[in-house]
C-alpha positions as CSV (number, residue, x, y, z in Angstrom):
1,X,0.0,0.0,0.0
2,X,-0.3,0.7,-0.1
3,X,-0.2,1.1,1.1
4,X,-0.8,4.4,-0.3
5,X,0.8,8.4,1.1
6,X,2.5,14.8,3.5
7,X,5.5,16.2,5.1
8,X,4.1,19.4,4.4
9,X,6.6,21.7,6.2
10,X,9.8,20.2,4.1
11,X,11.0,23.5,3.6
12,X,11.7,23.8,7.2
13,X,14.5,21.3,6.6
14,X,17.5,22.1,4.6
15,X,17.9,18.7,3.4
16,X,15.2,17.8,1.8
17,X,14.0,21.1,0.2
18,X,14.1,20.9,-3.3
19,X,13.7,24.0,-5.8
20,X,10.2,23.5,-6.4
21,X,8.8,23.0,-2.9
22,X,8.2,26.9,-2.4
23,X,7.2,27.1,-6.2
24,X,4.1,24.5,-6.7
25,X,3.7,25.5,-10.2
26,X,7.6,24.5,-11.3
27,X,6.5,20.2,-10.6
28,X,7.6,18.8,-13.4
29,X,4.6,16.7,-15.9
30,X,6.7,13.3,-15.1
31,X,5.8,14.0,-11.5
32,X,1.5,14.8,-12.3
33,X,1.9,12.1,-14.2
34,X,3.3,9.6,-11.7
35,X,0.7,11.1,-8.8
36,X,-2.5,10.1,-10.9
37,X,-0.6,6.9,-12.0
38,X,-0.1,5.8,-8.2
39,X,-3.6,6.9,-7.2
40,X,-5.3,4.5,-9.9
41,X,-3.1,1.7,-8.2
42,X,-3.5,3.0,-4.6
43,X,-7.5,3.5,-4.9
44,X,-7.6,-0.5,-7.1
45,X,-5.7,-2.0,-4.1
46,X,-8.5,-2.1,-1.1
47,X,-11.0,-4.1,-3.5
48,X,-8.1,-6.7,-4.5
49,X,-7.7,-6.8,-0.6
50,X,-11.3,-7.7,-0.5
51,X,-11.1,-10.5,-3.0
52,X,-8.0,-11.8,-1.6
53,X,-9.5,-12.1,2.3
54,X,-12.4,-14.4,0.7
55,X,-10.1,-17.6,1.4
56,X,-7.3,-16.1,3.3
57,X,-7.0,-14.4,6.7
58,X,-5.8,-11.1,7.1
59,X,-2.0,-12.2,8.4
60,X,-1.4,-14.9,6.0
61,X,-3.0,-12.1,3.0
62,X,-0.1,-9.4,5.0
63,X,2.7,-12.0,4.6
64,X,1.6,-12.8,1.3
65,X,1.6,-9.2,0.1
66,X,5.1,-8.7,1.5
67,X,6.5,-12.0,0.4
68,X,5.9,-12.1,-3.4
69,X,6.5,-7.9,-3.4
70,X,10.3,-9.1,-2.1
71,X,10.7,-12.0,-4.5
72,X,9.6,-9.5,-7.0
73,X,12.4,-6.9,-5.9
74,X,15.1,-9.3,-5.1
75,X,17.5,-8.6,-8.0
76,X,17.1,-4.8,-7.4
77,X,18.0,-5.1,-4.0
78,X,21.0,-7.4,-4.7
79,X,22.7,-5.2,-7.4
80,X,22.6,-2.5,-4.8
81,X,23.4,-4.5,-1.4
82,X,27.2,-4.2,-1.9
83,X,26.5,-0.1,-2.7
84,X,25.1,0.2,0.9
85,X,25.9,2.7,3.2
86,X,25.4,1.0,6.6
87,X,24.6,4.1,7.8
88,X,21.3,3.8,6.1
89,X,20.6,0.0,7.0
90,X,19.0,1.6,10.1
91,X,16.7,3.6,8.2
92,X,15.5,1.2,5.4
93,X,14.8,-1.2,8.1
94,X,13.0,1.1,9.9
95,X,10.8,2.5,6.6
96,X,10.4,-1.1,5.8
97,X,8.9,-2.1,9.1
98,X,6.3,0.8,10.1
99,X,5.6,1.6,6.5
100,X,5.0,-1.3,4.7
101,X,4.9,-4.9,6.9
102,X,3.1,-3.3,9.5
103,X,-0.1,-1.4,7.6
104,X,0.5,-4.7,4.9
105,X,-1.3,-6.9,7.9
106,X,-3.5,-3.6,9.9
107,X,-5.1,-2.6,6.2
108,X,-6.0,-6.6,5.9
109,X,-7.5,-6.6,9.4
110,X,-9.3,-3.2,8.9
111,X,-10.8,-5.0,5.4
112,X,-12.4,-8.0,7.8
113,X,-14.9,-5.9,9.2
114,X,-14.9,-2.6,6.6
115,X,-15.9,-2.2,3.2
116,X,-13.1,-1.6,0.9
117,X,-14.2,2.3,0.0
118,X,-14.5,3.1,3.6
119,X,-10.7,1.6,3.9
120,X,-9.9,3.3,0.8
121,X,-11.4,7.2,2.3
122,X,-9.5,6.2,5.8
123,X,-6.3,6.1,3.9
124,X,-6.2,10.0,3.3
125,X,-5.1,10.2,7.1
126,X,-1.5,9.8,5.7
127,X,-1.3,13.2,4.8
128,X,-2.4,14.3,8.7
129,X,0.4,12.0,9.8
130,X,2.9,13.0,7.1
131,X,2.8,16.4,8.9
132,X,2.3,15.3,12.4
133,X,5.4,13.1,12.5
134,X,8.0,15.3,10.5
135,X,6.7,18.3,12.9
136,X,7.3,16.7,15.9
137,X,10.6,14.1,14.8
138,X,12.1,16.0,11.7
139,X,11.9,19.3,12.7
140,X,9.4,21.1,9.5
141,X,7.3,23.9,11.0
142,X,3.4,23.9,11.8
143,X,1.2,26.4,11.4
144,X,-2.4,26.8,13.0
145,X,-3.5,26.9,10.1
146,X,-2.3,23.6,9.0
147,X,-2.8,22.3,12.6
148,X,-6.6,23.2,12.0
149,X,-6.2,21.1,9.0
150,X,-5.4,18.2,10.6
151,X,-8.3,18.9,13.4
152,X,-10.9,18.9,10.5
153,X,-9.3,15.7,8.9
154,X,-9.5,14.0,12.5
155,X,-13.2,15.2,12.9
156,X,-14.0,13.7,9.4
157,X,-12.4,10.5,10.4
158,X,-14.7,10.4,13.5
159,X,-17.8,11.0,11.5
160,X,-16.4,8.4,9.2
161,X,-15.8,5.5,12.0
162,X,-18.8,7.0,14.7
163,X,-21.6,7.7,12.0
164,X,-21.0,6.2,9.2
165,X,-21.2,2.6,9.2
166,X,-18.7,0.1,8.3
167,X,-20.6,-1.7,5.0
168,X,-21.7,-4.8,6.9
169,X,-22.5,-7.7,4.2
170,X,-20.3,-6.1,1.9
171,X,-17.3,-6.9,3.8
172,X,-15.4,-10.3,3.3
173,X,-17.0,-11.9,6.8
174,X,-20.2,-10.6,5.7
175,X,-20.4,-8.8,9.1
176,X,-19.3,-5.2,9.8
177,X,-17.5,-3.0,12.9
178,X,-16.4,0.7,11.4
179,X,-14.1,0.6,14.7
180,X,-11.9,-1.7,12.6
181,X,-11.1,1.8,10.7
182,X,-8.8,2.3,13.8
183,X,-6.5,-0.1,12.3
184,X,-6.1,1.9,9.3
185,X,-5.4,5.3,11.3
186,X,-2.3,2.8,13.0
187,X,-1.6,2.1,9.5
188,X,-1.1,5.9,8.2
189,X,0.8,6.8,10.9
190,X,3.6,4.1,9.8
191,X,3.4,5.6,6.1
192,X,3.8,9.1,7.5
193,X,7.2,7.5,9.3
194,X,8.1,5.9,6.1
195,X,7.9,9.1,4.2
196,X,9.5,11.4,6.5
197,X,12.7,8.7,6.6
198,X,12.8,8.0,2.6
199,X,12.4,12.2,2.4
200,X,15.5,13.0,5.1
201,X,17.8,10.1,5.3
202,X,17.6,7.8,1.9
203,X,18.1,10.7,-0.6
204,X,20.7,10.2,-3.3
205,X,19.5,6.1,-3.2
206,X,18.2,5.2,-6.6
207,X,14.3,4.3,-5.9
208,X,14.4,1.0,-7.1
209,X,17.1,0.5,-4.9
210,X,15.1,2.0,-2.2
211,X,12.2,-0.4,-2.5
212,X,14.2,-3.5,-3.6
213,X,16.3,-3.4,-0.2
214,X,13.6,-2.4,2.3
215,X,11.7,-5.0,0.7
216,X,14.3,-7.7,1.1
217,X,15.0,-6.8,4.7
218,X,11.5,-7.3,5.8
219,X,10.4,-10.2,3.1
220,X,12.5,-13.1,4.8
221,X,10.3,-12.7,8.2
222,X,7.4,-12.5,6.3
223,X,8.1,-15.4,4.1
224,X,9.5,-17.4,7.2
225,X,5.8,-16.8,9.1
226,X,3.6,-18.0,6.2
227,X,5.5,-21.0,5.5
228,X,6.0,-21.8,8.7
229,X,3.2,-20.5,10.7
230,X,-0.1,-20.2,8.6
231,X,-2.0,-22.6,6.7
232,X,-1.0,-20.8,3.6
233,X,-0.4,-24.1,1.5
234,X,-2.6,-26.4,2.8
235,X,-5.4,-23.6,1.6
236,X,-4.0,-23.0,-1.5
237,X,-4.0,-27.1,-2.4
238,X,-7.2,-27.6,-1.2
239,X,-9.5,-24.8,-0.2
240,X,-12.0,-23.5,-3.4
241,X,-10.7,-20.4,-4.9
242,X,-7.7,-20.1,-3.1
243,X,-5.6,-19.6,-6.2
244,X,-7.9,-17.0,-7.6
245,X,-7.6,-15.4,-4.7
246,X,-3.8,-16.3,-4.5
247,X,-3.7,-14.2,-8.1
248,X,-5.5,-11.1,-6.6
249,X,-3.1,-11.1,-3.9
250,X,0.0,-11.6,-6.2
251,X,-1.6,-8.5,-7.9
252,X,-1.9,-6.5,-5.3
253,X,1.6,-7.3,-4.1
254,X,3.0,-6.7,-8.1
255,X,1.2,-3.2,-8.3
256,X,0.5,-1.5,-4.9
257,X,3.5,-3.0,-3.0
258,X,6.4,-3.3,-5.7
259,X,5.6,-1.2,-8.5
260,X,3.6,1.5,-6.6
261,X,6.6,1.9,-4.0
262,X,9.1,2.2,-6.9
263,X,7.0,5.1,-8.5
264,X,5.9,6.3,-4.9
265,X,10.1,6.8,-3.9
266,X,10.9,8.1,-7.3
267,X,8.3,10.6,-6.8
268,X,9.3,12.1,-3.5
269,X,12.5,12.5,-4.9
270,X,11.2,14.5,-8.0
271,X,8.9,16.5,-5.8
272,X,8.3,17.2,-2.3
273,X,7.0,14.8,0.7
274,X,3.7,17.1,0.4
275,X,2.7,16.8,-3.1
276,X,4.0,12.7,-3.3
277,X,1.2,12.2,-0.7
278,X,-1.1,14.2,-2.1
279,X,-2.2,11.0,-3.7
280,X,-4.8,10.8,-1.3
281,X,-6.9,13.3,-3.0
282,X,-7.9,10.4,-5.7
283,X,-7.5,7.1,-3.7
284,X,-10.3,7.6,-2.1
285,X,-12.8,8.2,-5.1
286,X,-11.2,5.3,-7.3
287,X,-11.5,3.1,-3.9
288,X,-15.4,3.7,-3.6
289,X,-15.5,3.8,-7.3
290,X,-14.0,-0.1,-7.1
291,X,-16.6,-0.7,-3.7
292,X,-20.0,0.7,-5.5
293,X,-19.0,-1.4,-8.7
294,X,-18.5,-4.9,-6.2
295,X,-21.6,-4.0,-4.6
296,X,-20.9,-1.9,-1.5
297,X,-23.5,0.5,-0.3
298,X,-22.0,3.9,-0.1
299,X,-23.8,6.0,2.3
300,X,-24.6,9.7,3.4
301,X,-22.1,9.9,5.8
302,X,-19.7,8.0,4.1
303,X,-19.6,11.2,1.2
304,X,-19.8,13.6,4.2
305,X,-17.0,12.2,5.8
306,X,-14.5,11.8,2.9
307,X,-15.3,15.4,2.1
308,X,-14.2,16.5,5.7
309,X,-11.5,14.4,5.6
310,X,-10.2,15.9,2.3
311,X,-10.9,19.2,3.0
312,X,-8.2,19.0,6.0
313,X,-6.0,17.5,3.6
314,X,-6.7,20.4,1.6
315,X,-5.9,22.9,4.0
316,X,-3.1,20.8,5.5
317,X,-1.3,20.9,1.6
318,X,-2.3,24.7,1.2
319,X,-1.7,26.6,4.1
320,X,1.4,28.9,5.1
């Protein structure tokens, strides 16, 4: 996930400020082009969760995800292991960890008791968290203004989880919680970790090289508790549908884990943290586009919550 992803005040770091971070209109096409690009793939992922957690469980479908995303990245990440600076083992780990195995299993959970749109509108948080965690761990500066963003995002969220149901039948257990959205706001905060640490410590890494080694520090665990501690084979010989559910999985893992993060890295480095995970804006409309379409009952509050929720992000991007 996406795993889906704001460090809104970058410029507050030397570092990581690049030219066009105080000039919006100087982002290059290659980078629009890579933002709607990753919010087709983003917004497609929480219904091939869905289809996936028909014959699998949530951790084997989060070790899945992981695993075949690392198998897919292992060349990458060998060409570039000997390149390494073991100063920056720390930090891949660390990205690896909170923002990708971690929400890989909470976003499956979530899925087991949420419809895949509401999952989908949930994932817009990242841009709250973005901004949360480089204010408070990287040093970028917060206005009120952008604080009062992230108030309105929050209240949206709690309309989202308190009012707005969690689209009971049309989740895989064919019973619903919209708590299970908590899951999900865990999930964020990871990503807005992961792209605060890609943004100030793994510049200057290539971002297939980025992905490729996170990915292979974190996919021998994950391989290790499948095999070892799930009944991933013995459900894929025998149980019906497993390997069509296998496939969506594999897809998933192909396009929002492997490919996404690829484009997602090479985007933060062509742009700013901000605008990278200003994504978000179109995940959530392709995500309920992908729910209505599989039968999920989008409700009032649902549309009134998304709209709160993005108008924080909104402020959050646009304020001073």
């Amino acid at each position: 996930m996406p795993t889906s992803p704001t460090a809104p005040a970058v410029s507050a770091a030397p570092e990581a400020t690049p030219v066009n971070a105080a000039a919006p209109n100087a982002t290059p096409l290659s980078a629009w082009i890579l933002l709607i690009v990753l919010a087709t793939i983003w917004g497609t992922s929480f219904i091939l969760m869905k289809k996936g957690l028909l014959v699998f469980s949530a951790m084997e479908l989060g070790a899945i995800r992981v695993s075949v995303a690392s198998l897919l990245m292992l060349p990458f990440a060998v060409r570039h292991l000997g390149r390494l600076e073991r100063s920056r083992i720390k930090w891949l780990l660390l990205s690896g960890v909170v923002g990708t195995l971690i929400p890989a299993f909470l976003f499956a959970y979530a899925e087991t008791k949420i419809a895949s749109g509401l999952a989908g509108v949930l994932n817009a948080l990242t841009v709250m968290f973005t901004l949360l965690v480089g204010a408070l761990f990287f040093g970028q500066r917060i206005t009120w203004l952008r604080a009062m963003g992230i108030v309105v995002g929050l209240g949206g969220t709690a309309v989202l989880i308190g009012l707005g149901g969690s689209g009971g039948d049309a989740t895989p257990s064919g019973t619903g919680n919209a708590w299970y959205g908590l899951y999900i706001l865990l999930a964020t905060i990871g990503y807005g970790v992961s792209i605060n640490i890609i943004k100030h410590h793994l510049q200057g890494i290539p971002a297939l090289a980025v992905t490729g080694l996170l990915l292979l520090f974190i996919g021998g665990p994950a391989l290790a508790y499948l095999l070892v501690f799930t009944d991933f084979l013995t459900k894929l010989a025998t149980a019906p549908g497993a390997w069509t559910a296998f496939g969506y999985i594999a897809l998933l893992a192909t396009l929002s884990t492997a490919v996404a993060m690829v484009l997602f890295n090479k985007l933060i480095h062509q742009s700013t943290a901000l605008f990278a995970s200003s994504n978000t804006y179109l995940v959530p409309i392709v995500a309920l586009g992908w729910g209505v379409l599989d039968g999920e009952s989008i409700h009032l509050w649902h549309y009134v919550g998304m709209v709160v929720i993005l108008v924080g992000v909104f402020i959050v991007n646009r304020a001073k």
